[in-house]
Each structure stands twice: as structure tokens, then as C-alpha cells.
C-alpha distance (Angstrom), angle and dihedral (degrees) to the residues before:
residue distance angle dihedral
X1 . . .
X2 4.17 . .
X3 3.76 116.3 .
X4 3.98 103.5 -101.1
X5 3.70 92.3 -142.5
X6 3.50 114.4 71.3
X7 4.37 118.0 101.8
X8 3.25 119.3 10.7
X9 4.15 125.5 -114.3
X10 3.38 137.8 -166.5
X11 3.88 113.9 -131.1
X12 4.16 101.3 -140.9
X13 3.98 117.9 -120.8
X14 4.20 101.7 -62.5
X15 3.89 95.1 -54.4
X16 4.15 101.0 99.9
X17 3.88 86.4 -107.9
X18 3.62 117.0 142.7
X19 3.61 144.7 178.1
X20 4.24 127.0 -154.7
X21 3.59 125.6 168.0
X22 4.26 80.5 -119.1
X23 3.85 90.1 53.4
X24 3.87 152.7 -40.2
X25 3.91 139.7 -119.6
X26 4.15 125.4 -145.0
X27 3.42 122.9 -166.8
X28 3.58 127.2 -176.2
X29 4.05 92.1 -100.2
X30 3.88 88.4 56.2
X31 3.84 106.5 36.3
X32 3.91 118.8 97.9
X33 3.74 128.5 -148.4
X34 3.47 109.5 -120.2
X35 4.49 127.6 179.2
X36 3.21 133.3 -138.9
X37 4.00 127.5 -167.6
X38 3.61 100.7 -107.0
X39 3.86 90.4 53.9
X40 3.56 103.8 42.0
X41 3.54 101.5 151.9
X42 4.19 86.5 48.3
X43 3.52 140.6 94.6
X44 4.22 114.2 -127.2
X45 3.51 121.1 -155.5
X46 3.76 102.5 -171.4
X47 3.47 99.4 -156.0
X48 3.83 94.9 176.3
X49 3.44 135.8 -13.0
X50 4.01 134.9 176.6
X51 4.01 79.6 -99.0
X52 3.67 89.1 85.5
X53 3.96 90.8 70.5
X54 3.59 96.3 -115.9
X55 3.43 118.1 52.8
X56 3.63 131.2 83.5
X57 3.69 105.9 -159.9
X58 3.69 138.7 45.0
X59 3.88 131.9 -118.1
X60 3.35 132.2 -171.2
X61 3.70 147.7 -177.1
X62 3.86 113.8 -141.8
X63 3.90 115.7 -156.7
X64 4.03 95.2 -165.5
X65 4.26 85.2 -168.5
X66 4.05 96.7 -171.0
X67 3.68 143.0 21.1
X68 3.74 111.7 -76.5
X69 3.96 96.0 23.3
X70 3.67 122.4 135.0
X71 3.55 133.5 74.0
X72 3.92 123.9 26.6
X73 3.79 88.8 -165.9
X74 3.58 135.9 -9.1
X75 4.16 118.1 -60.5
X76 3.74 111.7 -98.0
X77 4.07 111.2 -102.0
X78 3.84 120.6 -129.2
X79 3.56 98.6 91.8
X80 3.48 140.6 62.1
X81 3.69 124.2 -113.1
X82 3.74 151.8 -151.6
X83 3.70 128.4 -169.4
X84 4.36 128.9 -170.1
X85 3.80 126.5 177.6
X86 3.18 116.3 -136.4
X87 3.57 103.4 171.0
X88 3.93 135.9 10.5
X89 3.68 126.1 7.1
X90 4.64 121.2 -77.7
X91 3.23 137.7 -176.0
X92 3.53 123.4 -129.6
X93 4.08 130.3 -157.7
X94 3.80 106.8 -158.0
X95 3.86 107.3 -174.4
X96 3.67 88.5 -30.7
X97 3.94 103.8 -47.9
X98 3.68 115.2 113.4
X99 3.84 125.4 -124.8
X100 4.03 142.5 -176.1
X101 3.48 122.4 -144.4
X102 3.60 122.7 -177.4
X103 3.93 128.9 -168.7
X104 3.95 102.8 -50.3
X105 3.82 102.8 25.4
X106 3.15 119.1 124.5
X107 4.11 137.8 -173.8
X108 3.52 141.6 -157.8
X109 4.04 123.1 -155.3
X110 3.72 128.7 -171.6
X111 3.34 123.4 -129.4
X112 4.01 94.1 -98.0
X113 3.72 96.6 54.6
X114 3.84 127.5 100.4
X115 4.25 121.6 -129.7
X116 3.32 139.7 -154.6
X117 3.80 130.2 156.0
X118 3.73 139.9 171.8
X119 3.46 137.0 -178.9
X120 4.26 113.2 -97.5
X121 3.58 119.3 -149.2
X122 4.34 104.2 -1.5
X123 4.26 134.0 -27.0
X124 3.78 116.3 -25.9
X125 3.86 134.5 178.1
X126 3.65 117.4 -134.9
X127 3.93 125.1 179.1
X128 3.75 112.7 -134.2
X129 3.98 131.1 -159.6
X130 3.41 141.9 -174.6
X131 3.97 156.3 172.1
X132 3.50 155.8 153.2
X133 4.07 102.7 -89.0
X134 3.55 118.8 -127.7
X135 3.90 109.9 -141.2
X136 3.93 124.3 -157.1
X137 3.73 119.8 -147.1
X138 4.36 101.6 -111.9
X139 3.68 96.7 15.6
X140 3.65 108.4 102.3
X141 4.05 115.1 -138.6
X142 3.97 122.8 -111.4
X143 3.34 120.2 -105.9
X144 4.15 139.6 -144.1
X145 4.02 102.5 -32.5
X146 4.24 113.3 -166.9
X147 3.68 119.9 -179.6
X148 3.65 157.2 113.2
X149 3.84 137.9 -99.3
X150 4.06 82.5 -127.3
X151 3.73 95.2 59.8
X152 3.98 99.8 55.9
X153 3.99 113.4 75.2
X154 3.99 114.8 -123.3
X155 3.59 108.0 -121.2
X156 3.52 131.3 -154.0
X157 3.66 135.0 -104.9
X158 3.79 151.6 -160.6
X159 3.61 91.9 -98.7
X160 3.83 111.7 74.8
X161 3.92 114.7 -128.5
X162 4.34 87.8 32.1
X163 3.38 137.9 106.3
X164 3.47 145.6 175.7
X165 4.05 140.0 -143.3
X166 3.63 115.2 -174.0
X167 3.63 116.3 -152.0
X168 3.66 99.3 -171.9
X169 3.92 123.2 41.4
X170 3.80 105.8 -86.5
X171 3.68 91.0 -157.8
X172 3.68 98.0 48.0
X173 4.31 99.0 94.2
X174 4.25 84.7 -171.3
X175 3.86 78.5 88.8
X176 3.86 123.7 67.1
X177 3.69 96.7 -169.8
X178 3.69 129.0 50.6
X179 3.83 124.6 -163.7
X180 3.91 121.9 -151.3
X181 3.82 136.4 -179.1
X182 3.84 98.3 -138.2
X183 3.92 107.9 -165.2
X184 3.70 122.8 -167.9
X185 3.94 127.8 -165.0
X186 3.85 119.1 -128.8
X187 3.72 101.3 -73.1
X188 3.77 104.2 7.4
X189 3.75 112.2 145.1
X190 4.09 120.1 -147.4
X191 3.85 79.9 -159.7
X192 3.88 98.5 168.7
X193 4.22 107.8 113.1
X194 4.07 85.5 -132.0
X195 3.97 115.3 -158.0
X196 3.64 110.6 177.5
X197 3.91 139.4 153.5
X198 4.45 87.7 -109.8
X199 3.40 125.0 105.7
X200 4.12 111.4 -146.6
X201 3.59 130.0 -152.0
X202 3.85 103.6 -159.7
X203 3.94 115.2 -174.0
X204 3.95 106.2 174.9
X205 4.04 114.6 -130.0
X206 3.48 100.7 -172.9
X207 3.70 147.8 -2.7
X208 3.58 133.6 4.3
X209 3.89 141.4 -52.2
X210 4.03 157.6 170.3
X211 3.63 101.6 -127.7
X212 4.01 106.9 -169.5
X213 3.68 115.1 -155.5
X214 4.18 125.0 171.3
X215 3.56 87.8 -24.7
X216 3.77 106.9 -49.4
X217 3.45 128.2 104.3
X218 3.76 116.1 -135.2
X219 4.44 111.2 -179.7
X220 4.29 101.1 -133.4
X221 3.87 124.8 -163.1
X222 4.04 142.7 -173.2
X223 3.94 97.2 -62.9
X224 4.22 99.2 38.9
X225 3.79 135.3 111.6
X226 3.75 132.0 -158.4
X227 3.73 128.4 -171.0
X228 3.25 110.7 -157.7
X229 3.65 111.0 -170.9
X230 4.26 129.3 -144.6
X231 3.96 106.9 -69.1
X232 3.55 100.8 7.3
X233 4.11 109.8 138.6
X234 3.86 110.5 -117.5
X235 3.89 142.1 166.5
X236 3.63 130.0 163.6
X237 3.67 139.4 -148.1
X238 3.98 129.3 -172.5
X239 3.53 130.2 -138.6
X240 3.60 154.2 -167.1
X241 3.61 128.2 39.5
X242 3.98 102.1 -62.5
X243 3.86 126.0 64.4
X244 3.92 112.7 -86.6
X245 3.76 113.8 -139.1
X246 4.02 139.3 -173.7
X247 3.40 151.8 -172.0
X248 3.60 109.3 -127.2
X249 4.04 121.6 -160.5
X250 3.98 117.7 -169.5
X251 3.82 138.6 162.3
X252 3.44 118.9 -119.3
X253 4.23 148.7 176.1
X254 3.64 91.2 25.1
X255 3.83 140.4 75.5
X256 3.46 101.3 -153.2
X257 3.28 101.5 -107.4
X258 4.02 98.8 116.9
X259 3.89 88.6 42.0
């Protein structure tokens, strides 16, 4: 069992939202709506950003709140991207070809192409990533990926009552982040006190959890976010009597050194 005293946190108003020099939890009673110019006419949750002093990547929660929201002009390029509806069906521009995604697609960009999106048909929710791309010298770069959570098999794990879809080749090092749907049975434990060079970006699909981080226990639902920063001690368990999903964001093939 990890020692519950190590850094201090600061448990946020009554909404199960904290903050620890290791990491930080949003829920949807915490979270503010933020804009930026090239979504006007849409809400941002900034659910982390390298403003917090540790990350190095951005997330965000897009509330597309009508038909026809999105994009007031095409995303700047320079960094690479990843995009998963949640909710509602877009339509995304990438370098001037057309796209639907429904509920459960998802897309990767390079850092060269150009984005726009809007939501098709009434509101959607879309998750949005991005960062700075770390090339290596002889490994060529990924390209456009389209798909949908439905199309990539879940594969099993260690951990009894887990498993895993990968949404972006695993064994592919041109990418430096993978993105996995990490689905938990009603009472499976991921009891293994990880500590690992990754950062995680964990935004919670479905269900209900116990997500462990330096020690403290903090309960996470459909809706919240944890950043979980490089080296910080974590374990989850889910709970409840439905299965508890999320979408799992973590840095991989490099070491940071060329970032």
C-alpha cells in the first residue's frame, strides 16, 4: 500500500476536484469553459495545458453547442493532433478533404496538415489533443489516421476483467503518443503501484472508478480528467455495477531529450 502522506493537494470546493503538484482531477462541477479565436462560436474546456508546469501537451474538451459550430478558420499547423467524438456527429476538413465522424471516431493529424471541424446535424462533444512532435532521424512520420473505436479489436491484458483497444499502432515508433480505450469490468483492480517516465491524460468515458494517485484516493466518473504527471505512483480500481471505461493518453518512443 503507498504511504498517504507524501505532497500535499488541495481537494476543490465539494466537486471531487483536486490539485497535487504530481497531478490534477476535473470534473464537470469544476471545469470552466474557456474560447479561443479559432473557435469563436465554441466552448473550451482546457483540460490541461503545458501552463500547468508539467505537462507537455494540451487537451481539451470541445462543447460544439449548435449545428454548424466549430472552427472559424482552419487550426494553425505546427503541431500534431488527435481528435475523439464523444458526443454528436462533426465534420472535419483535413487539408481540404471532407470527413464524417460520428460518436467514437477518432483522427490523428500530423503536424503539416490543416483542420477544421464543425458539428453536423445539432451540439456534439469532441476531445481534442495536441503537441509539439518529436521526430527521429530514419523513422519516417505517420500520416492522416481516420477511424472508429468499433473498428480496432479490444485486446486482452494481464489484469483480469481489462482490456485494451489501441487506436494508434503501438508498434509504429513514428508516433510519440499512443491513445487507448482502457475498459475495466465491475470490480477489476489495475492493482500494480505504476511509476514510469509517461505522462497520462485520463478523461473517463463511462462508468465509475478509484483512481489512486501519490497516495490519495480521489473517486472519478463519466465526465472527469486526471493528469497524471511523469513518476507520479498510480493504480486504479473500477466500481459499481456497470463497466468503467477510459481514454488513456501517453507518450511514447522517446525520452524527451529531443523535445
Amino acid at each position: 500500500m503507498i504511504d498517504p502522506q507524501p505532497l500535499p493537494s488541495t481537494v476543490v470546493s465539494s466537486s471531487r476536484g483536486a490539485w497535487a503538484p504530481s497531478h490534477h482531477l476535473l470534473t464537470p462541477a469544476n471545469r470552466f469553459p474557456a474560447r479561443l479565436p479559432q473557435l469563436a462560436d465554441t466552448a473550451v474546456v482546457k483540460l490541461v495545458t503545458p501552463r500547468n508546469g508539467r505537462a507537455r501537451f494540451g487537451q481539451y474538451l470541445l462543447l460544439l453547442e449548435r449545428d454548424g459550430a466549430g472552427t472559424t478558420r482552419p487550426l494553425p499547423t505546427g503541431l500534431e493532433q488527435f481528435l475523439y467524438v464523444l458526443e454528436g456527429d462533426v465534420r472535419v476538413t483535413i487539408d481540404g478533404t471532407g470527413r464524417a465522424l460520428t460518436a467514437g471516431a477518432f483522427a490523428y493529424l500530423p503536424d503539416d496538415a490543416a483542420l477544421e471541424l464543425t458539428a453536423a446535424g445539432g451540439p456534439a462533444q469532441v476531445l481534442w489533443l495536441k503537441r509539439r512532435y518529436e521526430p527521429v532521424p530514419d523513422v519516417a512520420r505517420p500520416g492522416v489516421v481516420l477511424g472508429h473505436r468499433d473498428e480496432r479489436p479490444s485486446g486482452r491484458t494481464s489484469v483480469p476483467g481489462l482490456t485494451r483497444k489501441e487506436l494508434l499502432d503501438p508498434s509504429d515508433a513514428g508516433f510519440d503518443f499512443n491513445m487507448s480505450l482502457m475498459r475495466f469490468a465491475p470490480g477489476t483492480i489495475f492493482r500494480v503501484d505504476e511509476v514510469h517516465d509517461e505522462e497520462h491524460g485520463l478523461y473517463v468515458t463511462e462508468g465509475l472508478g478509484i483512481q489512486v494517485l501519490d497516495g490519495r484516493f480521489h473517486e472519478v466518473a463519466k465526465g472527469d480528467f486526471a493528469y497524471i504527471a511523469p513518476y507520479c505512483p498510480q493504480y486504479f480500481y473500477a466500481v459499481g455495477w456497470e463497466p468503467t471505461e477510459y481514454l488513456l493518453y501517453k507518450d511514447v518512443h522517446r525520452d524527451g531529450f529531443d523535445a
